[in-house]
N, C-alpha and C positions, 0 to 999 in steps of 0.2 A: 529739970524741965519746968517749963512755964506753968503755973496755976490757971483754973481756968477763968479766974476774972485777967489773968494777965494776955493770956491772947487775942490777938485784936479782931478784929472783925475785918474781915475777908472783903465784904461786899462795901469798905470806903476805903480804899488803902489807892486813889488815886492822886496821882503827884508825892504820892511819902516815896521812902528812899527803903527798898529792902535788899539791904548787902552792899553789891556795888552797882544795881540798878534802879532806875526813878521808873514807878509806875505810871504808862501813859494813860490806858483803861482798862475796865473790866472785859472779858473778853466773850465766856462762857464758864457755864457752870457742868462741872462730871462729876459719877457717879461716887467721886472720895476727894475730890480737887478743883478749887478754884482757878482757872485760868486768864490772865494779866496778858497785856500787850506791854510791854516795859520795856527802856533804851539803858544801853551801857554808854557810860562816855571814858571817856578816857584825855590824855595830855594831846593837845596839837588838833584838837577836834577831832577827832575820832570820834566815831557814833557806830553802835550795832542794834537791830533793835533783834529782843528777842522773847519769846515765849515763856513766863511763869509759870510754873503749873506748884500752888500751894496746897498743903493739906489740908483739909478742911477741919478744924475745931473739936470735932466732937470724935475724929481722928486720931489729931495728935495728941489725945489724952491716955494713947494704947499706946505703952510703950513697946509692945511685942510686934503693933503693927508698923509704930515710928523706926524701928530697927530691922525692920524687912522691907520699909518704903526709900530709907537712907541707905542700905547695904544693898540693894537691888539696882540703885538708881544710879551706885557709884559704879557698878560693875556695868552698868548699861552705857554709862560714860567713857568705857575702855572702848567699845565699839565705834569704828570709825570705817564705812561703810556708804557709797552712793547713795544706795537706797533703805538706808535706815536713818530717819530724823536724830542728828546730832544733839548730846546731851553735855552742854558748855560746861554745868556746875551743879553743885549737890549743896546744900547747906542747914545749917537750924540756925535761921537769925531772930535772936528776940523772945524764941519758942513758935516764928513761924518755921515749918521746914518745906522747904521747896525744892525742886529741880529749874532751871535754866535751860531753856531748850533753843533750838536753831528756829527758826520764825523760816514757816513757809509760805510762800506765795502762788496759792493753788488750791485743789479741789477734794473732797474724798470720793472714792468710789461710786459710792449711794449716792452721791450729790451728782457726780457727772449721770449716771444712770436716771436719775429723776430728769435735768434736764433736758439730756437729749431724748426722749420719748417725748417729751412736749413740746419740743422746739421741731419732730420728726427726723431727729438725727443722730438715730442709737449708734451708739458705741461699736465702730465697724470690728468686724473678726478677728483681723490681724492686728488693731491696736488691744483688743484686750486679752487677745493669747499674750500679746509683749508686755503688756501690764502684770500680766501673771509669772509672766519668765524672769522680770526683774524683781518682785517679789522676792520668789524662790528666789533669786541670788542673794537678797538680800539674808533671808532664812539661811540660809544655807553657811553664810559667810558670819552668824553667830550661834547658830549650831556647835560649828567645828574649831571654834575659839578657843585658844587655851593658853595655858599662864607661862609665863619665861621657864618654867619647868617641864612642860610640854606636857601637862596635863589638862582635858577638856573640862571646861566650866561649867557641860551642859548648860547652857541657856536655851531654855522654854520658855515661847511669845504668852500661850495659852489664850491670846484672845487676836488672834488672826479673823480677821474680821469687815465686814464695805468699811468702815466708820473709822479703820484703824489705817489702809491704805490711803493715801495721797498722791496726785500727780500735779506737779509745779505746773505753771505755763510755760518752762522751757520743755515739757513730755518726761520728764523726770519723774521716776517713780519714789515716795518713800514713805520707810512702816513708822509708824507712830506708837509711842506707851510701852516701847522696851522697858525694862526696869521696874516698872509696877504693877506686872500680871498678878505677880506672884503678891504681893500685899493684898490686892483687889480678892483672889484667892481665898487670901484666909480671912481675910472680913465677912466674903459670902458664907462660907465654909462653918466660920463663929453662929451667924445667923441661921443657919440649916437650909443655906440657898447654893446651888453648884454653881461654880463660877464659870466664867462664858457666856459670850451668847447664845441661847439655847439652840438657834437653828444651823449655828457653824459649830460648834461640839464636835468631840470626836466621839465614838463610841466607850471609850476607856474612860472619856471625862464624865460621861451619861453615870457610868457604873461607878462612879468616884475612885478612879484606880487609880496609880501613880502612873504619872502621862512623860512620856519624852518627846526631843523631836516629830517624830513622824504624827504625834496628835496635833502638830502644829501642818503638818502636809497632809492630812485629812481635811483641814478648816481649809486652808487651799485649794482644796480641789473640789468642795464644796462651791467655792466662788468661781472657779474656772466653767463647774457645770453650769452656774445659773447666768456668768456673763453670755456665753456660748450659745446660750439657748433663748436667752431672753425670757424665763422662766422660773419661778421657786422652788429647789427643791426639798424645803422642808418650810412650812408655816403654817402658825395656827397655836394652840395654847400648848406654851414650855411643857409641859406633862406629856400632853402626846407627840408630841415632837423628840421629844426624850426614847420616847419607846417607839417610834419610827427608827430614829437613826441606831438603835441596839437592831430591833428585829428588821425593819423592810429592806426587801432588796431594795436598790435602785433600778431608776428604769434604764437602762441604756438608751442614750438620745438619739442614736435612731430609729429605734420603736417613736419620740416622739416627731422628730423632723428627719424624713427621708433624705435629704441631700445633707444631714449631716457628713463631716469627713470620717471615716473607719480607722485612720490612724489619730483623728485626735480623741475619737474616741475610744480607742486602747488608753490612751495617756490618763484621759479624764475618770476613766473606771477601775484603772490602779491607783491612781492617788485614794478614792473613795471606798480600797475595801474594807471592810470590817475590820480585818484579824488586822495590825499594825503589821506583823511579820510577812504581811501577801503585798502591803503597800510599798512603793519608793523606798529604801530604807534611807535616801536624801534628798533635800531637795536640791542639791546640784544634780541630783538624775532627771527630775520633774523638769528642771530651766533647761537641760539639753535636749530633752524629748522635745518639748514643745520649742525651743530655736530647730532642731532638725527639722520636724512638719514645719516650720514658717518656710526654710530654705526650703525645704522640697517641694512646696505649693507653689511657689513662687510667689507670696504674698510679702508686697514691702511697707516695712513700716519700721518704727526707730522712733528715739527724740524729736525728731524737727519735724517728723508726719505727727506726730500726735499733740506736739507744742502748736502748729496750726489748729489740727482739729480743736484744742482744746480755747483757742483764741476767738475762733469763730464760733463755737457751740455758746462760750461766756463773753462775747464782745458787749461790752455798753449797752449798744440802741438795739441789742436783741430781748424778745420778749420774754419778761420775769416767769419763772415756773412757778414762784411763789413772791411772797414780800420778803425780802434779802435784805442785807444793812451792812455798809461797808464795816462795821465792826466785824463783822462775822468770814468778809470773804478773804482769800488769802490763807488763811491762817489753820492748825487744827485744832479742832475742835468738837464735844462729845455734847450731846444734850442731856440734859438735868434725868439719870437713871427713877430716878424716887416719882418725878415729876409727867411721865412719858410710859408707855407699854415698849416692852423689849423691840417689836417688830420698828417701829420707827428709826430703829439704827442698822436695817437690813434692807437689802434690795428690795424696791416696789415695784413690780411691772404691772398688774393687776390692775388699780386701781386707775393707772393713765391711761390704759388698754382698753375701748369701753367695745372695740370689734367682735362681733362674737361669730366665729368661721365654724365651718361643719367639717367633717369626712367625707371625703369622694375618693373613688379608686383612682392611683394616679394616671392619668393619660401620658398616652406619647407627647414627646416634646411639639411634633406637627402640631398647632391649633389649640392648644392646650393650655397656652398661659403662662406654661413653666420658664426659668430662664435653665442656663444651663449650669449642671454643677463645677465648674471649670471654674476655679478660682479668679476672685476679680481684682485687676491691680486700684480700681477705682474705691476708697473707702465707701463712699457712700453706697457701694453697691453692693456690699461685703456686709454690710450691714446686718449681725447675723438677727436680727431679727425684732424689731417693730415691724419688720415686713415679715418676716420666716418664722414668728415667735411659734411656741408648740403648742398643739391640741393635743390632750390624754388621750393616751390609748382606749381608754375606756368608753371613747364615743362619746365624751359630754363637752359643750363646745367647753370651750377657755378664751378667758379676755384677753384681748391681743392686743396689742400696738399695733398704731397706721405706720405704713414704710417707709423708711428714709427717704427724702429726697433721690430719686433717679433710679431706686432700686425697684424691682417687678419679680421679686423672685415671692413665692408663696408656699404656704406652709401643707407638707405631704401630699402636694400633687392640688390642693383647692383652690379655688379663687373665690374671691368674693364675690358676694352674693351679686352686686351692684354689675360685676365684672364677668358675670356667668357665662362661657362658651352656649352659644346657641345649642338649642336640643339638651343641653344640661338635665337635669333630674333636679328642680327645686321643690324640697318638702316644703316651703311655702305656700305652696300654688301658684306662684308667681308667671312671668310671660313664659320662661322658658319651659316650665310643665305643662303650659297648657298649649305652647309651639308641638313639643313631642307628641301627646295625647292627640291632636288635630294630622299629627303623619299618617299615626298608626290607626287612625278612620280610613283614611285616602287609601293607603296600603290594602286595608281591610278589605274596603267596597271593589278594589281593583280583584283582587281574591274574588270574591264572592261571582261577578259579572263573568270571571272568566272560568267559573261551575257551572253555573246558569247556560253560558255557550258551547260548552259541553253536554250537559245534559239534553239542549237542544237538537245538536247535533243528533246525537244518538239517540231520538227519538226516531228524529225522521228517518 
């Protein structure tokens, strides 16, 4: 192995040649890996460009973790899978070691999720049940992997996670960082930090047990609650988040959004039970549950619905959620672990949600506001929620997202405030409380005049 004056530095290796790719540029930086935009060329003009991903320096000088980041990565390279990011080559050249990855052209989770709450055009229903069913296939189809002897490999993602999924601009779904959970792992592990992200963790990983499978379809269904709902359901400081997902029940969502569906939430509250042995024991069960509820909702969606959505949510002359840099789009990518708080690689709705809705007893659909729970073949109106997003049971408002374009559907029967059914009850004071209080005078005096003509009466 390389000495450490002999390994180069990471952050200039643009235009050198590592292996049999030319580095085009730097890409971003993760939590144990440098990542490179680099092309293969090959005889007759061939060109492929593909993903780097190096170890970082102060890395490969373990060689317990160099031999868990090369034997994980070659065994991640056997997978060959739609929706798992292709792993071209494994190498140590020079005493850099790297992996070679397939170069994607498209978004991660978190990222479509940011944009469309500010662009007003969250991520409709039925594309992220379908984001989550191709997932699980993906899971599923390196789960039950196994060698020409016909023994399982067990592979465990262990960081199933927004920042880890991707969706191409043809609606292509795929997992990213196969191959290097398990290094990542033992670096935190070494440090006395648990690996994962705190707020997808499974219960098993909380208590540092030995995790399989199904702690990989717990982090799943973690993200199918929180696309669903358009809500978090675990954040805030790793510690207590840690001892939420051991102790707290979950809420079932619909306690928080009434016109939730009752079958997908059977689906969503077994992936999420505690004990592993009450959850999925695969996620080929998780992908057919949730494909049954799409078929029997009638809710259509697929590649080419969500390759639009996802052209139009990121077209050009559409307005930036942030400042963005073509280095960065396209491609995957993690931000700087050391450099950033955990929550920044997890779902935000929170903070783009600045609406803050109350509790009202739901009304009839008559004059009410409501739309109806009847599935919509229209995305935008499926939208489950920058319009639907959930208020706590607990009666304290929650910051919500404004609605998708075209959608009017609202969260447990409320409207906004702006939007108040006449006669309404606004703890504001607003027009409509002081509409209602002006009835019940008129009412009152009407009462009153017709004692009085009584009383008269029977006098005389």
């Amino acid at each position: 192995m390389a000495s450490p004056k002999e390994l180069p530095d990471l952050q200039d290796l643009t235009g050198r040649q590592v292996g049999r790719y030319t580095v085009v540029r730097h890409l971003a930086s993760g939590g144990m890996a440098e990542l490179y935009i680099a092309r293969q060329e090959a005889v007759g003009g061939f060109e492929k460009p593909v993903v780097l991903k190096l170890l970082q320096p102060r890395y490969a000088r373990n060689p317990r973790v160099v031999s868990m980041f090369l034997d994980e990565a070659r065994l991640a390279a056997k997978l060959n899978h739609a929706s798992i990011v292709h792993v071209y080559d494994v190498a140590d050249e020079g005493g850099m070691k790297y992996i070679a990855m397939e170069y994607i052209h498209g978004e991660t989770i978190a990222e479509i999720v940011t944009r469309g709450l500010a662009a007003n055009n969250y991520l409709p229903l039925e594309h992220a049940i379908y984001i989550v069913s191709e997932t699980a296939a993906g899971l599923a189809y390196a789960h039950e992997r196994r060698d020409p002897d016909g023994h399982v490999w067990r592979i465990v993602h262990r960081d199933v996670s927004p920042t880890n999924i991707l969706v191409n601009y043809e609606g292509q779904t795929k997992i990213v960082d196969f191959g290097i959970a398990r290094a990542q792992d033992e670096l935190r592990e070494e440090s006395g930090i648990l690996p994962g992200k705190a707020s997808y963790m499974s219960p098993e990983q909380v208590r540092g047990q030995a995790v399989d499978h199904r702690s990989d379809i717990f982090s799943l269904g973690v993200i199918l609650y929180e696309l669903t709902l358009c809500q978090r359901l675990y954040r805030g400081a790793a510690d207590a988040v840690m001892k939420r997902i051991v102790n707290e029940t979950v809420t079932p969502p619909t306690a928080i959004k009434r016109d939730y569906p009752a079958a997908l939430e059977l689906v969503v509250m077994r992936a999420l039970e505690k004990r592993p042995e009450d959850r999925y024991q695969s996620a080929e069960d998780l992908r057919h549950d949730l494909e049954e509820f799409l078929d029997e909702s009638g809710l259509r969606t697929g590649n080419r619905r969500i390759a639009l959505y996802m052209n139009g949510l990121f077209a050009p002359d559409s307005a930036p959620v942030r400042a963005r840099s073509a280095d960065r789009r396209g491609v995957q990518t993690r931000r700087p672990a050391a450099a950033e708080p955990e929550d920044t690689e997890a779902l935000d709705f929170e903070r783009r949600a600045p609406l803050a809705m109350r509790i009202e007893v739901a009304a009839d659909e008559k004059g009410s506001g409501r739309t109806s729970t009847k599935p919509s073949t229209k995305p935008a109106a499926s939208a489950p929620a920058a319009a639907n997003a959930a208020t706590p049971a607990t009666g304290t408002a929650a910051a919500l997202a404004p609605s998708a374009p075209g959608a009017t559907a609202v969260t447990s029967g409320a409207a906004r405030p702006s939007e108040a059914p006449a006669g309404s009850i606004d703890a504001s004071g607003g027009p409509g409380s002081r509409q209602r209080k002006r009835g019940w005078v008129v009412i009152a005096a009407f009462v009153l005049l017709g004692i009085a003509a009584m009383v008269i009466m029977t006098l005389r």
